[in-house]
Phi, psi and omega in degrees: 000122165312149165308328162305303185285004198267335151336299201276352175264324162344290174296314152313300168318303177326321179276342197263303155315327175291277202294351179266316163353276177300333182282351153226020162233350193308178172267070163289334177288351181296139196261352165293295191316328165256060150192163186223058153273161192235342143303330188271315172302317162311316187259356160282310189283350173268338160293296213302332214308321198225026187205135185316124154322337176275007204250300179308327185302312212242351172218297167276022201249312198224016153258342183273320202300321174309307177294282149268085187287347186218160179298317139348288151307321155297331185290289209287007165278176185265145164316323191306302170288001157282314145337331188245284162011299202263330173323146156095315162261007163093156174058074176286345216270001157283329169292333157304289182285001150263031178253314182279354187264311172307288173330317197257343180267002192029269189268347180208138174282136180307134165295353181257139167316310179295287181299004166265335170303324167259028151270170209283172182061347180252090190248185191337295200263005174270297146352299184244020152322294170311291184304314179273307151348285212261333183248357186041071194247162184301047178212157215291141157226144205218114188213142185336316186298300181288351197262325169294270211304328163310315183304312201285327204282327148283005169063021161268113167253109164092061177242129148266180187348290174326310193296296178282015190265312171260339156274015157302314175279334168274335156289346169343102155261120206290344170295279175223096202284349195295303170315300195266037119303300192289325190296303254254300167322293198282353177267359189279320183309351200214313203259285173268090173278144178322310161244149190030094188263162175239107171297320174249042166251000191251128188290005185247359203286339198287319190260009192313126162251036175210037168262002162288340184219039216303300181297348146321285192302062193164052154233145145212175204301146179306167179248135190258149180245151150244140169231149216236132170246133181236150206227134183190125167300151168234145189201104140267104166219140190069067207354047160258145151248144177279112164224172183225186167266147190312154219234143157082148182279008186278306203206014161351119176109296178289169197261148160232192171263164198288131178310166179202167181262148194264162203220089206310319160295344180287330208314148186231335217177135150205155158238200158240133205208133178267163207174098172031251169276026183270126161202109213274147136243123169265125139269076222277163190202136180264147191246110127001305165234188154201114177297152179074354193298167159249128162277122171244134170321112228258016168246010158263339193285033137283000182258321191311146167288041173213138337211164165281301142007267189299328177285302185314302170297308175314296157326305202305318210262356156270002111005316204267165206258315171313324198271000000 
């Protein structure tokens, strides 16, 4: 036998053992994976991007869906209710651009891959999410979770994206690429873990060639924070809060509370809060008045358009004896 076939039965055997798997350990239960609307599929992969599944499975996954059930209904809403929709998970400019992708696709996302890449929001692995999920077309998906296991399992160290993009694609099972995506996901998610991955629970382990040294394929570079001190007004009257719109592309769009210069006497409160490369200490401080505010009812801002953040400040100052 050549070596070239012996490769390909390799890669089979490999596709057959992956999918007997995933049939009986995958996340069959996710409510994205039982349906086959493509909105709903869509709108799982722009949640799930910067937030736990269980927070999406279980708390903003079937409350925006509540709100919008079809993409038709996110175009005709207002940015604002989507926003206040979206509150809380974080990274708006994705709740924006899955507003402007509903408005320019109105009732259905296009099925060819390039055209989905130019709509806001949709880039390589979002594209071809969509496309294997939701339309069950032959092509590679690669998300941080399946991009570990290409490593370890080829032994690519110090490769870039691309690179790992075709071997994603020589791994394909072109029978059925949808499952063996959802296998590949859920063995890098449950199974080929960043640390201490468990190697002899995985169906792939017999040909792995980086499971002696499985955490090689997985260093990167640290991650550097900046850190930020923010000063913020509390303004109640008649049981309104003052607030304004937000300053800056950190929460573009949404209302926040009006900044301030701090007053030592004023001081009410403070916490800490991470923000993508952020990393905040808020300070609150009470204003008697504030020109220009928008009052919002402090029994509307669960509708209001604002930040986890911003909720976050509210609690801490509404909280307080003072206020």
């Amino acid at each position: 036998m050549s070596q070239g076939a012996v490769v390909i039965k390799k890669i089979k055997q490999a596709q057959k053992e992956l999918l007997a798997w995933y049939e009986k350990a995958g996340r069959h239960e996710l409510p994205w994976r039982n349906t086959q609307d493509i909105y709903r599929i869509y709108l799982s992969e722009i949640m799930l991007q910067q937030t736990q599944v269980s927070r999406v499975r279980d708390e903003y996954y079937p409350r925006f869906l509540e709100k919008f059930p079809t993409l038709q209904s996110l175009a005709n809403a207002s940015l604002d209710d989507v926003l206040a929709a979206w509150s809380g998970l974080g990274y708006y400019s994705r709740a924006r651009n899955l507003h402007k992708t509903a408005y320019l696709a109105q009732k259905s996302l296009p099925t060819d891959y390039k055209e989905l890449l130019s709509l806001p929001g949709i880039g390589q692995y979002t594209a071809s999410a969509v496309c294997s999920f939701g339309y069950n077309q032959s092509i590679p998906v690669v998300d941080t979770n399946i991009a570990r296991v290409l490593k370890r399992y080829f032994a690519l160290l110090h490769v870039k994206d691309k690179t790992v993009w075709e071997y994603a694609q020589k791994l394909l099972n072109h029978k059925d690429p949808k499952n063996h995506n959802l296998a590949l996901m859920d063995l890098g998610s449950l199974i080929c873990l960043p640390k201490n991955p468990k190697c002899e629970e995985c169906p792939l382990q017999q040909e792995c060639q980086g499971k002696t040294e499985a955490e090689l394929y997985t260093q990167t570079k640290k991650k550097e924070y900046e850190s930020l001190e923010l000063f913020y007004g509390i303004c109640i009257q008649n049981e309104k809060i003052a607030l304004t719109p937000a300053t800056g592309n950190m929460y573009k769009g949404m209302l926040e509370l009006p900044a301030v210069d701090p007053i030592e006497e004023d001081f009410l409160g403070s916490f800490k809060h991470s923000y993508t490369k952020y990393r905040l200490h808020v300070k609150l401080y009470h204003l008697d008045s504030f020109e220009k505010a928008i009052w919002v009812s402090t029994d509307a801002l669960h509708v209001t358009p604002i930040s986890s953040l911003t909720k976050k400040a509210l609690s801490t100052a509404l909280n307080k004896k003072t206020m």
